[in-house]
TIRO-2110 file (N, C-alpha, C; in Angstrom, 1 decimal):
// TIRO-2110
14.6, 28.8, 7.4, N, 1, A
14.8, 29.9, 8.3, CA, 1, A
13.5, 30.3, 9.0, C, 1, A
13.3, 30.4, 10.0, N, 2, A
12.5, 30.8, 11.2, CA, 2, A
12.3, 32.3, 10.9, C, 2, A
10.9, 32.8, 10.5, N, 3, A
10.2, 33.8, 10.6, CA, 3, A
9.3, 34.1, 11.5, C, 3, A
10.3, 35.4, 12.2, N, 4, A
9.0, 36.0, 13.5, CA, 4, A
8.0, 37.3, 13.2, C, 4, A
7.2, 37.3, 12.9, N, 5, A
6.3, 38.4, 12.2, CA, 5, A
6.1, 39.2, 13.9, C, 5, A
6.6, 40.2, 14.2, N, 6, A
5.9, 40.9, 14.7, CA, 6, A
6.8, 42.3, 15.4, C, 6, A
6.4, 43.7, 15.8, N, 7, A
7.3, 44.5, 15.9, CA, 7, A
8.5, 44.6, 16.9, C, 7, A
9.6, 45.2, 16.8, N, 8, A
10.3, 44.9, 17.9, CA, 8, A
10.0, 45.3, 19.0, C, 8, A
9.1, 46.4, 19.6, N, 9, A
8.9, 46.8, 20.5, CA, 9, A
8.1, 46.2, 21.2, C, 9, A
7.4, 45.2, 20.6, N, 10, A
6.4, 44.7, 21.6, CA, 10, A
7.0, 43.7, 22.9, C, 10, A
6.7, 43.5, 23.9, N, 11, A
7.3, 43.2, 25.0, CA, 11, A
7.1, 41.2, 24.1, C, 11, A
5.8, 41.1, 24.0, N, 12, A
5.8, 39.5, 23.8, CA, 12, A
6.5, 39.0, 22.4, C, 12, A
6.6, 39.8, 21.4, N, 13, A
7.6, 39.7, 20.6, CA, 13, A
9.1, 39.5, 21.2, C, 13, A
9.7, 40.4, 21.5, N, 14, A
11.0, 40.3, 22.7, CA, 14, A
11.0, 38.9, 23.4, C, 14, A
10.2, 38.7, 23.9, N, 15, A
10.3, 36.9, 24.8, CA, 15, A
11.3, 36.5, 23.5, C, 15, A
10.3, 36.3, 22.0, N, 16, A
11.0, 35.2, 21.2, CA, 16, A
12.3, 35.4, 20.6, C, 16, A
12.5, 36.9, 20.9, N, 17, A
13.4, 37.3, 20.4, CA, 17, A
14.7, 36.8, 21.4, C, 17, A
14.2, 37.1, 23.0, N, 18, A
15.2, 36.7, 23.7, CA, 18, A
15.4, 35.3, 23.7, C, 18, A
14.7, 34.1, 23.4, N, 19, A
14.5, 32.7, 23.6, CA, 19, A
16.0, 32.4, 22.2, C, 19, A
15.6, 33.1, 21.0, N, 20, A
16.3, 33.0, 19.7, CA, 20, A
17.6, 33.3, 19.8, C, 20, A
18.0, 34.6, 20.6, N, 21, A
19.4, 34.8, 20.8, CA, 21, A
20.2, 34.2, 21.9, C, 21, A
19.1, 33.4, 22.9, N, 22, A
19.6, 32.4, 24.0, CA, 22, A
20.4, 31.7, 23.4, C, 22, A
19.5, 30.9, 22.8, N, 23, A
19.8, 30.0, 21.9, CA, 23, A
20.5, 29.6, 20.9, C, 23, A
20.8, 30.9, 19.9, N, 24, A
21.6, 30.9, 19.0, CA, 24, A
20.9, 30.3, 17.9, C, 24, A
19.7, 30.3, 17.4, N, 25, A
18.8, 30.2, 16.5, CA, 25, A
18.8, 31.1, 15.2, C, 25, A
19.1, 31.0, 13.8, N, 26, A
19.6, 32.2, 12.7, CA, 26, A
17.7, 32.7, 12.7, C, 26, A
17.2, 33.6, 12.3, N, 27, A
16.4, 34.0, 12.0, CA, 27, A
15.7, 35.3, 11.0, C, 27, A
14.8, 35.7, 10.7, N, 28, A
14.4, 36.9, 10.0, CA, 28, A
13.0, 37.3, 11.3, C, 28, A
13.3, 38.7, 11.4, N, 29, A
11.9, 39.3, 11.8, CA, 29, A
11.9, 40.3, 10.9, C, 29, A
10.1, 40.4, 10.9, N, 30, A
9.6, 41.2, 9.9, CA, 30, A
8.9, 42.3, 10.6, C, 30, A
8.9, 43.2, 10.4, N, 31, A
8.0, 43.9, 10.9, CA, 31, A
6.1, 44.1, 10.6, C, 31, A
5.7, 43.6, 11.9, N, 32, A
4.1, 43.9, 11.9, CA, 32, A
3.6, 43.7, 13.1, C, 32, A
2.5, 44.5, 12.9, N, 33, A
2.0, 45.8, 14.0, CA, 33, A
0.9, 46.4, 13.4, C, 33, A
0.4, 47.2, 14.1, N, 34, A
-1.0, 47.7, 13.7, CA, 34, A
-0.6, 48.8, 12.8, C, 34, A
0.8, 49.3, 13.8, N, 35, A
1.3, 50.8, 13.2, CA, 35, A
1.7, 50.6, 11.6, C, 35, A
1.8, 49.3, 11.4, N, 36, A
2.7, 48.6, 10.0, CA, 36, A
1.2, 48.7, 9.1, C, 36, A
0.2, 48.6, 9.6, N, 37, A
-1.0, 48.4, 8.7, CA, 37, A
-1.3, 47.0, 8.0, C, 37, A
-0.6, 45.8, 8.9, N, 38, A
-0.4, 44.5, 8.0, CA, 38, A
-0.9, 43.6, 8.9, C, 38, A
-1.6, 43.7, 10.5, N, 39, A
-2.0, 42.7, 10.7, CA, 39, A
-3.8, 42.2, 10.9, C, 39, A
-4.2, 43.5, 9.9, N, 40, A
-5.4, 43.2, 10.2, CA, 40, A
-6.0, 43.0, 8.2, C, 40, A
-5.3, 42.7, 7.9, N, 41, A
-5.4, 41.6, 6.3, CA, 41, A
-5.7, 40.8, 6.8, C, 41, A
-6.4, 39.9, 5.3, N, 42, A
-7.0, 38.8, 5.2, CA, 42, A
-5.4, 37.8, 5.2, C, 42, A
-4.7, 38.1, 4.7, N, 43, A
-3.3, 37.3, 4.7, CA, 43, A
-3.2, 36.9, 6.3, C, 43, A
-2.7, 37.8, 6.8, N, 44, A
-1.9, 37.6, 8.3, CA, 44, A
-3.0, 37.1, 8.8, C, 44, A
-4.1, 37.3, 8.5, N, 45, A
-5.3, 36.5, 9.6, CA, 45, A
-5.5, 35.0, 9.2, C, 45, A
-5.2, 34.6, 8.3, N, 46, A
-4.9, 33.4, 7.8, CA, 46, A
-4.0, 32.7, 8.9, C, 46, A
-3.1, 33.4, 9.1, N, 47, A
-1.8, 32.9, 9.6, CA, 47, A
-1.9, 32.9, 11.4, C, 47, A
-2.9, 34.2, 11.9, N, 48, A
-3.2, 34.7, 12.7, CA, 48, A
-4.4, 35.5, 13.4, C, 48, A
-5.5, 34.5, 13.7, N, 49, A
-6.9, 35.0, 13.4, CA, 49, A
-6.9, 36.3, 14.6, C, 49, A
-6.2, 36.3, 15.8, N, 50, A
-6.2, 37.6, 16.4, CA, 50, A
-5.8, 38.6, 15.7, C, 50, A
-4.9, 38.4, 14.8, N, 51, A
-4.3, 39.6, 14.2, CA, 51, A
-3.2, 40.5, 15.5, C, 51, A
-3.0, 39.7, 15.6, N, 52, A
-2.1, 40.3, 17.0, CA, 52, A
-0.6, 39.8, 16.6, C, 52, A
0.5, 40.1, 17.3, N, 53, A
1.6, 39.8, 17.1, CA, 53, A
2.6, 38.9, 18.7, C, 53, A
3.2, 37.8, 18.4, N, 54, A
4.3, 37.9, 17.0, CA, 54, A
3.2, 36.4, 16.5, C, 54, A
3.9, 36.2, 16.0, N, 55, A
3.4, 34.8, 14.7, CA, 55, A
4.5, 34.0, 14.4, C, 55, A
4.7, 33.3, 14.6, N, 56, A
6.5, 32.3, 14.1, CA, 56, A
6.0, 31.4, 13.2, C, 56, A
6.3, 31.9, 12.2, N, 57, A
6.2, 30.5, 10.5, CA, 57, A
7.9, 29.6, 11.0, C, 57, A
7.4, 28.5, 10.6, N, 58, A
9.0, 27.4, 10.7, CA, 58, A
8.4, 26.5, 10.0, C, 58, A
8.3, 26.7, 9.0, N, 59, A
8.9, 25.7, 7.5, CA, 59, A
6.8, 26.0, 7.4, C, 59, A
6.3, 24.8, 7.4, N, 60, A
4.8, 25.2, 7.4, CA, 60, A
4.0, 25.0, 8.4, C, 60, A
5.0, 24.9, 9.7, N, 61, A
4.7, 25.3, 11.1, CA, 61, A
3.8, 27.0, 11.2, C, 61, A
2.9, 26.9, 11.4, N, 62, A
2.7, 28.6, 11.7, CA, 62, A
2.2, 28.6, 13.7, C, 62, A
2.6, 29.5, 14.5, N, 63, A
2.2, 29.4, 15.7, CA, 63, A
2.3, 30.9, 16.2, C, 63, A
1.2, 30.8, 16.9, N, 64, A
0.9, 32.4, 17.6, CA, 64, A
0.9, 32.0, 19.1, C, 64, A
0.7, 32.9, 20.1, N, 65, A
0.8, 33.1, 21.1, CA, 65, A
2.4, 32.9, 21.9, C, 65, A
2.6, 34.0, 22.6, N, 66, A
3.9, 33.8, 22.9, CA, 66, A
4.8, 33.1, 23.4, C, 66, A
4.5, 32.4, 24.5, N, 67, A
4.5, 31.3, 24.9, CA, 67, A
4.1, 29.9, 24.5, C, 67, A
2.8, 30.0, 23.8, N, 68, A
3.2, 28.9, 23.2, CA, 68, A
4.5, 28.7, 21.6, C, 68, A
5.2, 29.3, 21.1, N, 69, A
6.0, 29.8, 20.6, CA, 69, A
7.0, 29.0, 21.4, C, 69, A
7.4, 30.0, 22.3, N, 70, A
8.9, 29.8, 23.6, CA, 70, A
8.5, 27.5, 23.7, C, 70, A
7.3, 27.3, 23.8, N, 71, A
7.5, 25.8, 24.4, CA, 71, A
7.6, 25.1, 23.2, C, 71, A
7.2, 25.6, 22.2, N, 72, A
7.6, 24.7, 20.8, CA, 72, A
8.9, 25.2, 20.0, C, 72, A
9.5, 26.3, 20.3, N, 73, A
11.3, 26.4, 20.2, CA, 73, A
11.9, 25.5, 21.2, C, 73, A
11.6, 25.3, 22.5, N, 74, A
12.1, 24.5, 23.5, CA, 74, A
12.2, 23.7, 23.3, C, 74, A
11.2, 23.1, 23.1, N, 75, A
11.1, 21.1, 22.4, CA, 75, A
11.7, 20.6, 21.2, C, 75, A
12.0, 22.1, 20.1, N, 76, A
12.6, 21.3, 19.4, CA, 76, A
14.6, 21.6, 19.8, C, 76, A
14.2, 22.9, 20.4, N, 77, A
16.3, 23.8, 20.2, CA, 77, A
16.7, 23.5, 21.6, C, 77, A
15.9, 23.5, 22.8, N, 78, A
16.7, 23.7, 24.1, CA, 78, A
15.4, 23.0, 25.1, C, 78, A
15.3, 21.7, 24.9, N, 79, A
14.7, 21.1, 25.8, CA, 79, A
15.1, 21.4, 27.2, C, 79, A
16.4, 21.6, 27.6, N, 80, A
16.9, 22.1, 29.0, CA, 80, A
16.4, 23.5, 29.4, C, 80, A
15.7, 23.8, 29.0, N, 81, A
14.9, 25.3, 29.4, CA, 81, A
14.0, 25.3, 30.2, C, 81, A
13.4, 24.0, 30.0, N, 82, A
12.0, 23.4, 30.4, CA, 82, A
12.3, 22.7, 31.5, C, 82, A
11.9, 21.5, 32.3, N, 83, A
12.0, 20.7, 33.8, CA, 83, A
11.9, 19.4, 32.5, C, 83, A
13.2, 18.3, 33.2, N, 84, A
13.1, 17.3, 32.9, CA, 84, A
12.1, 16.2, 33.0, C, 84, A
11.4, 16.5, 34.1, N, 85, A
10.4, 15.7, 34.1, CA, 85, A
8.6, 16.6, 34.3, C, 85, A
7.3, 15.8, 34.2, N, 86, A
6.7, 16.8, 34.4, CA, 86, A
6.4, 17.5, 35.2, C, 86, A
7.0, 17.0, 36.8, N, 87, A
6.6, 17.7, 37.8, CA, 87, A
7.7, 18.9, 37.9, C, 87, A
9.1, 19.3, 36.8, N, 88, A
9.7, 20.0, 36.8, CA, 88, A
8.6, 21.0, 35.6, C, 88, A
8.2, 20.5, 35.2, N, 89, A
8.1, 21.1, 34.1, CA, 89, A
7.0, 22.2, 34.1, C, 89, A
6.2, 21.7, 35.3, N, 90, A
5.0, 22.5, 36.3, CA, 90, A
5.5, 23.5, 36.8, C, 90, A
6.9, 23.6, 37.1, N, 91, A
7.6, 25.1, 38.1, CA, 91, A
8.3, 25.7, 37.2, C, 91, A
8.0, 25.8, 35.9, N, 92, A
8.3, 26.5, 34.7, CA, 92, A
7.5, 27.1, 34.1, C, 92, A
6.7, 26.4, 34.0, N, 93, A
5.4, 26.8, 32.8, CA, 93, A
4.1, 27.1, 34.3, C, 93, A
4.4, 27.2, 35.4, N, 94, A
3.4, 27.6, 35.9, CA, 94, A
3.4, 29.2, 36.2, C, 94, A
4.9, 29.9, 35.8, N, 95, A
5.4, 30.9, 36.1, CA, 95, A
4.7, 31.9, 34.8, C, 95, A
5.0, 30.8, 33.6, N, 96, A
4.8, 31.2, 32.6, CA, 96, A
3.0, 31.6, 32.4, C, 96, A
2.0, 30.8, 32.7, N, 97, A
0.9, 31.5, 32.9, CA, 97, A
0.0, 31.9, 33.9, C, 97, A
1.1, 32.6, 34.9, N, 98, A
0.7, 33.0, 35.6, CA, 98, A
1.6, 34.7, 35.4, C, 98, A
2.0, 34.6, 34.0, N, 99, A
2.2, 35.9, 33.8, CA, 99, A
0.7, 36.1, 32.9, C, 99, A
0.6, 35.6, 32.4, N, 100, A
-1.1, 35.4, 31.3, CA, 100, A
-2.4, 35.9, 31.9, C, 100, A
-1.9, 34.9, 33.7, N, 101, A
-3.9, 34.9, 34.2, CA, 101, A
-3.7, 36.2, 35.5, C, 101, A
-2.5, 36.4, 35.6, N, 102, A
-2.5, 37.1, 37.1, CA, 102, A
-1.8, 38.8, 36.7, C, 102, A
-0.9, 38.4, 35.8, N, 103, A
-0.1, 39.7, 35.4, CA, 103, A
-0.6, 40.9, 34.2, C, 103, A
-0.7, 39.8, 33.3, N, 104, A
-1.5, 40.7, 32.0, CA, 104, A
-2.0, 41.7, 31.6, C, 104, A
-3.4, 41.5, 32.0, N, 105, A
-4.5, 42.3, 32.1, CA, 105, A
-4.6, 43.8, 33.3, C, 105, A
-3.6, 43.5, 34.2, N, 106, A
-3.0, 45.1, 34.8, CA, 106, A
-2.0, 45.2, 34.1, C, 106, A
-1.2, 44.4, 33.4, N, 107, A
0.4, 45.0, 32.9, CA, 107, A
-0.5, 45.8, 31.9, C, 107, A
-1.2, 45.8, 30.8, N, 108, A
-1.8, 46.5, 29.9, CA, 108, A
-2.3, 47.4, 30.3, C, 108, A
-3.7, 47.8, 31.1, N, 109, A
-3.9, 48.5, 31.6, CA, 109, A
-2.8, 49.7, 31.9, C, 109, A
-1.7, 49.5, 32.9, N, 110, A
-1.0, 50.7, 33.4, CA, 110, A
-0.2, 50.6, 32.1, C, 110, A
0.2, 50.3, 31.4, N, 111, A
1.0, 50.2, 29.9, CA, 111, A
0.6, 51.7, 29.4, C, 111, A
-0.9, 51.0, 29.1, N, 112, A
-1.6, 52.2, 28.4, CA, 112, A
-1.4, 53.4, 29.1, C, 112, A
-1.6, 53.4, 30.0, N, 113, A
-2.5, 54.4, 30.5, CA, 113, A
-1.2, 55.7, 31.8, C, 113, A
0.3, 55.1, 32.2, N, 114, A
0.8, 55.1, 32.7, CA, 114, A
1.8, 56.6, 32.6, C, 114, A
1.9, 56.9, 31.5, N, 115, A
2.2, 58.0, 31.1, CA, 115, A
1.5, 59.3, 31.0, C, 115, A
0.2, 59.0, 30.8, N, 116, A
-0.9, 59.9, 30.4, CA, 116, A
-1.4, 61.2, 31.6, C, 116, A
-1.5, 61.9, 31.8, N, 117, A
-1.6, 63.1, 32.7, CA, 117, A
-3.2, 62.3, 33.7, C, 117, A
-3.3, 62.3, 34.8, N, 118, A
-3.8, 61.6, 35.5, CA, 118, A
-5.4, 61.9, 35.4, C, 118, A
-6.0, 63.2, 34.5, N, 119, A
-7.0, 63.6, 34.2, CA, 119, A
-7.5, 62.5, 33.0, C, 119, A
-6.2, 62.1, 32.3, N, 120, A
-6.7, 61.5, 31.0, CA, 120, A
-6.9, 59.9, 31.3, C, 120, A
-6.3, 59.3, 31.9, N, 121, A
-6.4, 58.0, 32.3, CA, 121, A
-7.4, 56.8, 32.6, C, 121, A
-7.9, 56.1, 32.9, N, 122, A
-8.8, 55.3, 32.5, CA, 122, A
-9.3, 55.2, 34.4, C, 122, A
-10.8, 55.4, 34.0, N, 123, A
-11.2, 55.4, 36.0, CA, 123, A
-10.6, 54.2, 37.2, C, 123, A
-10.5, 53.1, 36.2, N, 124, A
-9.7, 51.8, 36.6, CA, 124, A
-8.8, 51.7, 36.9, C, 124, A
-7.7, 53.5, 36.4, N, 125, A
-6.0, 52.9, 36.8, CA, 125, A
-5.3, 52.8, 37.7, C, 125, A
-6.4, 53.0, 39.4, N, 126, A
-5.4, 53.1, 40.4, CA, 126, A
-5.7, 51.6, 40.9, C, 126, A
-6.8, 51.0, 40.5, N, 127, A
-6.8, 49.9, 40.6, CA, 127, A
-6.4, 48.6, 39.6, C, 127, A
-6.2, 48.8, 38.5, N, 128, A
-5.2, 47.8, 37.9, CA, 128, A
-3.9, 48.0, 38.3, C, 128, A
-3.3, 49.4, 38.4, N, 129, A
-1.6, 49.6, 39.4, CA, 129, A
-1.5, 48.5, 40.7, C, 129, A
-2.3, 49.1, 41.5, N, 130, A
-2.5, 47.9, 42.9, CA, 130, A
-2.5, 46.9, 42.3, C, 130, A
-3.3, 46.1, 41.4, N, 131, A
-3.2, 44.8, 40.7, CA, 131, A
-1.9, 44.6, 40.6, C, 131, A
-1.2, 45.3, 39.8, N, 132, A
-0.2, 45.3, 39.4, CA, 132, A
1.1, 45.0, 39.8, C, 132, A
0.9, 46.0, 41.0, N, 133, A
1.4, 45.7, 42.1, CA, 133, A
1.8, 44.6, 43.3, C, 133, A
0.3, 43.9, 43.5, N, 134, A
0.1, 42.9, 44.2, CA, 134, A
0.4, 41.6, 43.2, C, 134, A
0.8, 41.6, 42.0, N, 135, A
1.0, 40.2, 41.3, CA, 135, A
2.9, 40.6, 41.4, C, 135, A
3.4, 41.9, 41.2, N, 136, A
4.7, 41.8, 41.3, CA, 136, A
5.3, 41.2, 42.8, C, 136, A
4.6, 42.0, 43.8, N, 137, A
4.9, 41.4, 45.3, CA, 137, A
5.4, 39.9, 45.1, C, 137, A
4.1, 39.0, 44.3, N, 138, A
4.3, 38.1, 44.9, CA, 138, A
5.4, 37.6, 44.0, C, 138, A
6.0, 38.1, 42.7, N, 139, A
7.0, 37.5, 42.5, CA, 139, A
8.3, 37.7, 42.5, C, 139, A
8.2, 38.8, 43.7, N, 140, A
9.6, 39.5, 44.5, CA, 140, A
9.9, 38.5, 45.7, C, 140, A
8.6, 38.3, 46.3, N, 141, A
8.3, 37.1, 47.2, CA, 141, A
9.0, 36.1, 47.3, C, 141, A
9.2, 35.1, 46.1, N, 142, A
9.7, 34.1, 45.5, CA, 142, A
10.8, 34.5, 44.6, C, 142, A
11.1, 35.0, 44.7, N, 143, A
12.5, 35.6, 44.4, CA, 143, A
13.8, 35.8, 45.4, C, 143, A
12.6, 35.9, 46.7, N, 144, A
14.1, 36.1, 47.6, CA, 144, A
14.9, 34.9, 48.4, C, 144, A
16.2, 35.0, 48.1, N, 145, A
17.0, 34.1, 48.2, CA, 145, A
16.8, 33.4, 47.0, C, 145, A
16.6, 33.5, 45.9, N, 146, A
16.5, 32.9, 44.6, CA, 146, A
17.4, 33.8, 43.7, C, 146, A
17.8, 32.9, 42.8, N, 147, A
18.7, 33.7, 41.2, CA, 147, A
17.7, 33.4, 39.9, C, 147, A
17.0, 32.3, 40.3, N, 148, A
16.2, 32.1, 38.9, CA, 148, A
15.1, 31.4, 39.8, C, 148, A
13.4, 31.7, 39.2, N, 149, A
12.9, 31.5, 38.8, CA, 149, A
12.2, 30.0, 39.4, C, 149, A
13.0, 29.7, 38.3, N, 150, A
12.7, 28.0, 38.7, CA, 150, A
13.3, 27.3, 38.8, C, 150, A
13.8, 26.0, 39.2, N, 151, A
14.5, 25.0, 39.2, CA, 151, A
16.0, 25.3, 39.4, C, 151, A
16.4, 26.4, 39.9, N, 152, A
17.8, 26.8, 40.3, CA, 152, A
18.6, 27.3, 39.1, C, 152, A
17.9, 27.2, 38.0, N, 153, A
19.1, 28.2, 36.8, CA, 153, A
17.6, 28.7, 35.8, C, 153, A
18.7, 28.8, 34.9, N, 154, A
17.8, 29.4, 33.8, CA, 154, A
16.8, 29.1, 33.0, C, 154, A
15.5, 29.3, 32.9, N, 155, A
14.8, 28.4, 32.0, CA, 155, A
13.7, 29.3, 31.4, C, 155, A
12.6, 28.6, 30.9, N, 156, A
11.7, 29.5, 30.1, CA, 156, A
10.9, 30.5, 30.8, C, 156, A
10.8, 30.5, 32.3, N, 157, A
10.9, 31.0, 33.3, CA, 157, A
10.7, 32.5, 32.7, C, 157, A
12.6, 33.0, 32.8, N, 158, A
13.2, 34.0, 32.8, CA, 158, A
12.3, 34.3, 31.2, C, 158, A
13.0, 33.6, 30.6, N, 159, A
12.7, 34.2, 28.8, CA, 159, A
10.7, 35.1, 28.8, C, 159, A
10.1, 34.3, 29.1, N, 160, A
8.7, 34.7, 29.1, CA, 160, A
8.4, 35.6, 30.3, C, 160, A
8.9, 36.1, 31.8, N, 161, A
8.7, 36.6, 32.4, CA, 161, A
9.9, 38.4, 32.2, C, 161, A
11.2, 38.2, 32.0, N, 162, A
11.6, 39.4, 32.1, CA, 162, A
11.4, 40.2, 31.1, C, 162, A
11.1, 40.3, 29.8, N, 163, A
10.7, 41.4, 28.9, CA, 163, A
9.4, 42.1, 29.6, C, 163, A
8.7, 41.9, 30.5, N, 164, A
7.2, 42.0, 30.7, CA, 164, A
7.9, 42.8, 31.8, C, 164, A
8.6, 42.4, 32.8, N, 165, A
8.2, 42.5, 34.2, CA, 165, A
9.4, 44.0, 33.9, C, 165, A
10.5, 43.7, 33.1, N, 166, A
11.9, 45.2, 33.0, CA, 166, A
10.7, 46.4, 32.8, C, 166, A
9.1, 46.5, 32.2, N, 167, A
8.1, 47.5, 31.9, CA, 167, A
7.4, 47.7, 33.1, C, 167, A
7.6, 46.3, 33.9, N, 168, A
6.6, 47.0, 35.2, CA, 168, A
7.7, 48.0, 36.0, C, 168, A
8.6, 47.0, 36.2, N, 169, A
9.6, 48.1, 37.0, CA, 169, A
10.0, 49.6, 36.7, C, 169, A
9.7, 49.6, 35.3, N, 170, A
9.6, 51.2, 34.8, CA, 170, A
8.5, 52.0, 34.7, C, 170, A
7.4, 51.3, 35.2, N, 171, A
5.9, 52.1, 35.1, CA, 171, A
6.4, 53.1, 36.2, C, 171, A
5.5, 54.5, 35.9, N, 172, A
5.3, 55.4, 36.9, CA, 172, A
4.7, 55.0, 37.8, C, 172, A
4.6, 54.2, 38.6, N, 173, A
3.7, 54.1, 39.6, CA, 173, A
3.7, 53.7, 41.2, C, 173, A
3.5, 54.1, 41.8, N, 174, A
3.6, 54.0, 43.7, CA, 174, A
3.8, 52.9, 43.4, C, 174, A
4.7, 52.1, 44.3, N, 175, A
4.9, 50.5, 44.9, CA, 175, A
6.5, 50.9, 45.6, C, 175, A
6.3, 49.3, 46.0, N, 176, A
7.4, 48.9, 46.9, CA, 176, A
8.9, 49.0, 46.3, C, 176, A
10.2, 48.4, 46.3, N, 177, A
11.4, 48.5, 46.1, CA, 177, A
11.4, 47.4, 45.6, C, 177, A
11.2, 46.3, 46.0, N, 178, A
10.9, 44.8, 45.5, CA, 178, A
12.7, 44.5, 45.1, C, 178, A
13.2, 44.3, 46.1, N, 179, A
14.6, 44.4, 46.5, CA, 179, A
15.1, 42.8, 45.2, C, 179, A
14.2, 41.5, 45.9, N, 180, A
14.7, 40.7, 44.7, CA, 180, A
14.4, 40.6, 43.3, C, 180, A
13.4, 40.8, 43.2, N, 181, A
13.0, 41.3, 42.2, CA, 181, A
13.7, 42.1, 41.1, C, 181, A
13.9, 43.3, 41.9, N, 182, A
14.9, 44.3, 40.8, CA, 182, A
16.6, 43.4, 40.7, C, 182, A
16.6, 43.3, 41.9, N, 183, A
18.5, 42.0, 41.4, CA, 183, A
17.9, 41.4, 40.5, C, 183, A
16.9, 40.5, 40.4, N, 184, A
17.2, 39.4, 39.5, CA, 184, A
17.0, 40.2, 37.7, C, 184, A
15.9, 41.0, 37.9, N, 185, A
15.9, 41.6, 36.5, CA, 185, A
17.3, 41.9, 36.3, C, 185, A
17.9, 42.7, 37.1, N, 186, A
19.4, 43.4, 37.0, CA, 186, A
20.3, 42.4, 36.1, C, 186, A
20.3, 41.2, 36.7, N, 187, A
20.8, 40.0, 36.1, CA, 187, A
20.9, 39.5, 35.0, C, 187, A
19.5, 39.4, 34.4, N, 188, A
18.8, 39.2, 32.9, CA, 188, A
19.2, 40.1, 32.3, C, 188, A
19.3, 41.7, 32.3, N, 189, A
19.7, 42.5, 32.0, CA, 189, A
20.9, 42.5, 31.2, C, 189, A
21.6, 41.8, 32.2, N, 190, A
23.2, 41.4, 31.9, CA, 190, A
23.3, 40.7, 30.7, C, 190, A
22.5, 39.7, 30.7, N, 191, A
22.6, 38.7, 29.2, CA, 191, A
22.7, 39.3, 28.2, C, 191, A
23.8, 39.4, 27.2, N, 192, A
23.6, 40.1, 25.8, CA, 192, A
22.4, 39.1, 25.1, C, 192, A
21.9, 38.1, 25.0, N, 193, A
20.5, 38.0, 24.4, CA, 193, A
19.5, 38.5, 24.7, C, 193, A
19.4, 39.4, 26.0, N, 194, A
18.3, 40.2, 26.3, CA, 194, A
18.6, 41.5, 26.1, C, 194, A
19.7, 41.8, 25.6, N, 195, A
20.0, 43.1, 25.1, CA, 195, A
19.7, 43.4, 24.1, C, 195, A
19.7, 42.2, 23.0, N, 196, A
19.5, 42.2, 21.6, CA, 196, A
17.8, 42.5, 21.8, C, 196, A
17.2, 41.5, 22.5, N, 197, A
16.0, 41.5, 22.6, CA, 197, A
15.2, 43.1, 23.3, C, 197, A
15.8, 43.8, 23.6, N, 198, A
15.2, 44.6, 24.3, CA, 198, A
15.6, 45.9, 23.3, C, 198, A
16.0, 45.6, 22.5, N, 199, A
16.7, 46.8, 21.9, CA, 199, A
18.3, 48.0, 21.4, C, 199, A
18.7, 47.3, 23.0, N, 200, A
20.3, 47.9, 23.1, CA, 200, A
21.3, 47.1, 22.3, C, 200, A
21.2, 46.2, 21.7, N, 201, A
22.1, 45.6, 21.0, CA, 201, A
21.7, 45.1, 19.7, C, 201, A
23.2, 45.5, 18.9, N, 202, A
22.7, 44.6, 17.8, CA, 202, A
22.8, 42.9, 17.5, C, 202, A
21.5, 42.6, 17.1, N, 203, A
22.1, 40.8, 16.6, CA, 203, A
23.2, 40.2, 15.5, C, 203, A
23.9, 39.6, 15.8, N, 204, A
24.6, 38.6, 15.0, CA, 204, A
23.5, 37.5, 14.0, C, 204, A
22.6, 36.9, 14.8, N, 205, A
21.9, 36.0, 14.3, CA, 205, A
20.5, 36.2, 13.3, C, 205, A
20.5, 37.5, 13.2, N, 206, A
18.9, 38.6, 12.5, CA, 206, A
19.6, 38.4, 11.4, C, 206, A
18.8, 37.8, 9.7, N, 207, A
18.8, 37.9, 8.9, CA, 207, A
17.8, 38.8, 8.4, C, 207, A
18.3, 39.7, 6.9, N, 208, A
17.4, 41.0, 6.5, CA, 208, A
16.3, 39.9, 6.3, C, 208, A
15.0, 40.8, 6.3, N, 209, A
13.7, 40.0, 5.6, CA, 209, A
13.5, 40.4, 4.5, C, 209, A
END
């Protein structure tokens, strides 16, 4: 059984969660999180020297980082997620860390700070928003006249990019309409495996931990 250690709310937990109910994968999550008080043991740091979440044990496989997670479920459960060849396989996974090098570090920023009365906020936040902003542009950009992503359907694309991007579109913050952008989220939306994963639904495939 495939164990995902990490809370449900976290957006990069959600990718694996959405990747698992894609796919129809039986699983156990467990809950941990800082709020859990379990990921900054000597245990979980064994397993996870950031002490960050999620963590996926599979048999005595242990793997952290989110994405790399989603490409070693792919390779073994849904190779068709990925580009059959490698130059397909580049308009997949280039999407995927260029949520990492371009998106990240302002999705966090306004995360934090996004709610907070504009006195309390961090002096940086009108400028990680614009950041923010300027990395969603460009993938409303390449969205239009598109339904997916990459390669004309569905792939790891979606799974790693929509849990992240359904939080940008809900931040409080000035920007554009980002017309394809919001369809194509609208879309993912639709999938009952992103429902499970986001919260609104319950799973069939979640075993107790």
């Amino acid at each position: 059984m495939l164990r995902l250690l990490g809370r449900s709310t976290s957006g990069n937990v959600q990718k694996v969660i959405f990747f698992l109910e894609e796919v129809g994968l039986s699983y156990v999550r467990e809950d941990y999180g800082r709020q859990f008080g379990n990921t900054t043991t000597d245990a979980y740091r064994k397993l996870n020297p950031n002490s960050k979440v999620p963590t996926l044990i599979d048999g005595d496989v242990v793997i952290w980082e989110s994405n790399t997670i989603l490409r070693y479920l792919a390779a073994l459960h849904a190779p068709t997620l990925t580009g059959a060849t490698p130059a397909e396989k580049t308009e997949v996974e280039r999407w995927m860390d260029w949520l990492l090098a371009s998106v990240n570090t302002a999705y966090v920023a306004v995360f934090k700070d996004a709610k907070k009365p504009a006195e309390e906020r961090s002096a940086d936040f009108a400028t990680q928003a614009a950041d923010l902003v300027a990395a969603m542009k460009i993938l409303d950009g390449h969205l239009a006249g598109r339904d997916f992503v990459a390669l004309g359907r569905f792939t790891l694309a979606e799974v790693a990019l929509a849990p992240i991007m359904k939080r940008c579109l809900g931040f409080p913050i000035e920007r554009p309409d980002f017309p394809a952008l919001t369809k194509w989220q609208a879309a993912i939306d639709a999938r009952p495996a992103f429902a499970v994963a986001t919260g609104t639904k319950p799973s069939t495939l979640v075993s107790a931990a």
